[in-house]
N, C-alpha and C positions, 0 to 999 in steps of 0.2 A: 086752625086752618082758615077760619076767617081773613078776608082781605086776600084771600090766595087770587092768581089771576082764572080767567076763564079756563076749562083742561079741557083736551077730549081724549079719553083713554080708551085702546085699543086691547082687548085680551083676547087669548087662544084661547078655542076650545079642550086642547089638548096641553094645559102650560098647569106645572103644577102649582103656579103663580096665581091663577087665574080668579080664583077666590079672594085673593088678596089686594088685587088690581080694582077688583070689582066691588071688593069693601071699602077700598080708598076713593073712588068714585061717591059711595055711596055718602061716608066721612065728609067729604066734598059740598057738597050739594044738603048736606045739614047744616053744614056751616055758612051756607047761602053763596056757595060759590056756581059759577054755573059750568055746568057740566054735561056733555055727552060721552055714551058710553058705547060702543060697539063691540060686538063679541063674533070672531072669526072662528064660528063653531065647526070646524073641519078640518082645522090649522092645530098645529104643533109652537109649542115655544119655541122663539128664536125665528120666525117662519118670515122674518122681511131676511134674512140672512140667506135664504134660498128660495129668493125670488126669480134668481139665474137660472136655477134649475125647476124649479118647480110654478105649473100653472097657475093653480092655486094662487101660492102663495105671491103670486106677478098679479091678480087678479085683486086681492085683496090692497096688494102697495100701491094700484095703480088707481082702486077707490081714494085711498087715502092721500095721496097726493092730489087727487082733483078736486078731496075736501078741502083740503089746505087751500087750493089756491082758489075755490070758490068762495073761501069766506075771507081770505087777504088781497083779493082783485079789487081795486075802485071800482071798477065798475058793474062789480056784481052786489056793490053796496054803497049806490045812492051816491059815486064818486070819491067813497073815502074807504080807505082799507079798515079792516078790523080784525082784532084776535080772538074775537069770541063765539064759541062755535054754541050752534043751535042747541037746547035740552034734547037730547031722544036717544032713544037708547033702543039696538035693535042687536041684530045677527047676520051674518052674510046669508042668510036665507032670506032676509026682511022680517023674520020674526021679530016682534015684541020681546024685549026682556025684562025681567022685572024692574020699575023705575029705581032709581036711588033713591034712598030716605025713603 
């Protein structure tokens, strides 16, 4: 996994993926990649998929799109765009998760 580009990975609390997601993060970030990781601990797999219908889940895609464009705006970065999102890893409560590696 070395040389992978920067990731930032999104998993449900309710995805039976979510272990998996969060080991690949972790794979990640041994391999000196950099990575954050957030866990939408109240969500369902599949939960940007019923964003139409669901609060929540409009709440969580709506963080995630201001990530994106806070870390690929010029000028939220010194004039030049970037792909690489901050190490942290938390929960749509702001809880702490356990770091990768």
């Amino acid at each position: 996994l070395r040389g992978q580009p920067p990731a930032w990975i999104v998993t449900a609390g309710f995805d039976p993926l979510r272990d998996e997601g969060e080991a690949y993060a972790r794979a990640l970030e041994a391999a000196g990649v950099s990575v954050r990781l957030d866990r939408e601990s109240s969500l369902i797999h599949g939960f940007l998929q019923i964003a139409g219908v669901s609060r929540p889940s409009r709440r969580a895609l709506e963080r995630i799109g201001d990530g994106l464009v806070a870390r690929m705006s010029p000028s939220a970065n010194g004039g030049r765009a970037t792909s690489a999102p901050c190490v942290a890893s938390s929960d749509s409560s702001g809880q702490n998760l356990p770091p990768p590696g």
